[in-house]
C-alpha positions in Angstrom: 79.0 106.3 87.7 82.0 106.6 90.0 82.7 109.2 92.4 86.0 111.3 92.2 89.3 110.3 93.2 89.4 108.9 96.8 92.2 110.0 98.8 94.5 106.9 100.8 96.4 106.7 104.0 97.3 104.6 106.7 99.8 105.0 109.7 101.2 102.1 108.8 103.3 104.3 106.2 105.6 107.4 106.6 103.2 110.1 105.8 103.5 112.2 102.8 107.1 114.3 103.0 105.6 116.7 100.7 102.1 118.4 98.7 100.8 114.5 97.8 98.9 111.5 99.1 100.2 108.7 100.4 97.9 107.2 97.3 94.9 107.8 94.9 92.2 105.3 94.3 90.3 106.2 91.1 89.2 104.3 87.8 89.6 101.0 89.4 93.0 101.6 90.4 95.3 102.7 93.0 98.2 105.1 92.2 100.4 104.5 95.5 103.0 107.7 95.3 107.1 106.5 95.7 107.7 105.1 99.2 110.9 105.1 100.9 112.9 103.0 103.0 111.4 104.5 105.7 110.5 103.0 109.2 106.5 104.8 110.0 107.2 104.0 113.8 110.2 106.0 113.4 110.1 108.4 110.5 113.8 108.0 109.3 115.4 105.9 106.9 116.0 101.9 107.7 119.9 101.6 107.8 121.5 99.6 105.8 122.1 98.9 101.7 119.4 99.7 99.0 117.8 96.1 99.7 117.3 97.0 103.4 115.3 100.3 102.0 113.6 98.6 99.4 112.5 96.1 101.9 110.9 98.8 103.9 109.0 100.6 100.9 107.6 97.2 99.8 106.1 97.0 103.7 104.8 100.8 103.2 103.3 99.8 100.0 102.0 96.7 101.1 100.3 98.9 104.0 98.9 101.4 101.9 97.3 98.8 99.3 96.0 97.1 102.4 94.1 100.6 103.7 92.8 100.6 99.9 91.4 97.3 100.3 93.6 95.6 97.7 97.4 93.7 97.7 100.7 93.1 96.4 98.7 90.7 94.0 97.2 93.5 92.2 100.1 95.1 91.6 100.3 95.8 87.9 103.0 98.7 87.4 106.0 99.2 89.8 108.4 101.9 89.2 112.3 101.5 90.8 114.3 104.4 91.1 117.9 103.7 92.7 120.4 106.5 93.5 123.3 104.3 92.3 122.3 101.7 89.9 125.1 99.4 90.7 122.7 98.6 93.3 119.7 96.8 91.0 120.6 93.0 91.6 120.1 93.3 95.3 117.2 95.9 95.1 115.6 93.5 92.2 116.2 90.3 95.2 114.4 92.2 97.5 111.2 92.9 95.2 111.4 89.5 93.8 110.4 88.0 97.4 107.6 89.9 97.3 106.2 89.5 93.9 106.5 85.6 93.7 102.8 85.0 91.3 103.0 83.8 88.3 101.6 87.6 86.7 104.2 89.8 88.2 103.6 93.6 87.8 105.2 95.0 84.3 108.1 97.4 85.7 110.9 100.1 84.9 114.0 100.5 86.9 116.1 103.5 87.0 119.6 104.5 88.5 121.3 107.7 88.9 118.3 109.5 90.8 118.8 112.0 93.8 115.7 111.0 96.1 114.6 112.7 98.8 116.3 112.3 102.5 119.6 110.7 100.5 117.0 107.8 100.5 119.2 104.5 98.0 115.6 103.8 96.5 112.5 104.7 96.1 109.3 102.0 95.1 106.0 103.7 93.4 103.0 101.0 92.2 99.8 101.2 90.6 97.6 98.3 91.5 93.8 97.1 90.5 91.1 98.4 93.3 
C-alpha cells in the first residue's frame, strides 16, 4: 500500500514563486510543477530568447527529477507553454537536445500564454518514479 503524496525539492531549482511544490511524487510518478527560465543561484530570469529560458527550465527540471530519484529518461508528459509562439522552433531545438531516446515523452505546446515574471516559456513534466 503506498503512502500519500511525497512532497519534492531541491535548491538546485528556483523555489516555488507561489502556494505549490516544486513537485509531487505519488502513484509511481512525479508531477514536476512548470519551471522557468530561471537561474536558482540567482533567482531571476536567464537573459536571452525563449531557447536560453527553456534551456534553464530543462536544468531545473532535470534537478528536481534528480532529488526524486528519477531522470529526463522517465519523462513521459512534457507540457510547453510560450508567451509568443513564433518562438516554438527554437524552444522545440532546445528540448530536443535533451530528449534524444528513442521513447521521447508524448507532449503539448502552447503559445499566447502570459507567465509569471514576463518569463518567454514555461516547461512542466510528469515522469515515472
Amino acid at each position: 500500500m503506498e503512502d500519500g503524496p511525497e512532497e519534492i525539492g531541491t535548491p538546485y531549482a528556483p523555489q516555488a514563486l507561489g502556494a505549490y511544490s516544486q513537485a509531487v511524487k505519488a502513484g509511481g510518478f512525479v508531477f514536476v510543477s512548470g519551471q522557468l527560465g530561471i537561474d536558482p543561484d540567482t533567482g531571476e530570469l536567464v537573459e536571452g530568447t525563449a531557447a536560453d529560458q527553456a534551456t534553464q527550465a530543462l536544468k531545473n527540471v532535470k534537478n528536481i527529477l534528480d532529488a526524486a530519484g528519477t531522470g529526463m529518461e522517465k519523462v513521459v508528459k512534457a507540457t510547453i507553454l510560450m508567451r509568443r509562439v513564433e518562438d516554438f522552433t527554437e524552444v522545440d531545438q532546445a528540448y530536443s537536445q535533451v530528449f534524444i531516446g528513442s521513447v521521447r515523452p508524448a507532449r503539448v505546446a502552447f503559445g499566447g500564454a502570459d507567465i509569471p515574471k514576463g518569463a518567454l516559456v514555461e516547461i512542466e513534466v510528469v515522469a515515472l518514479a
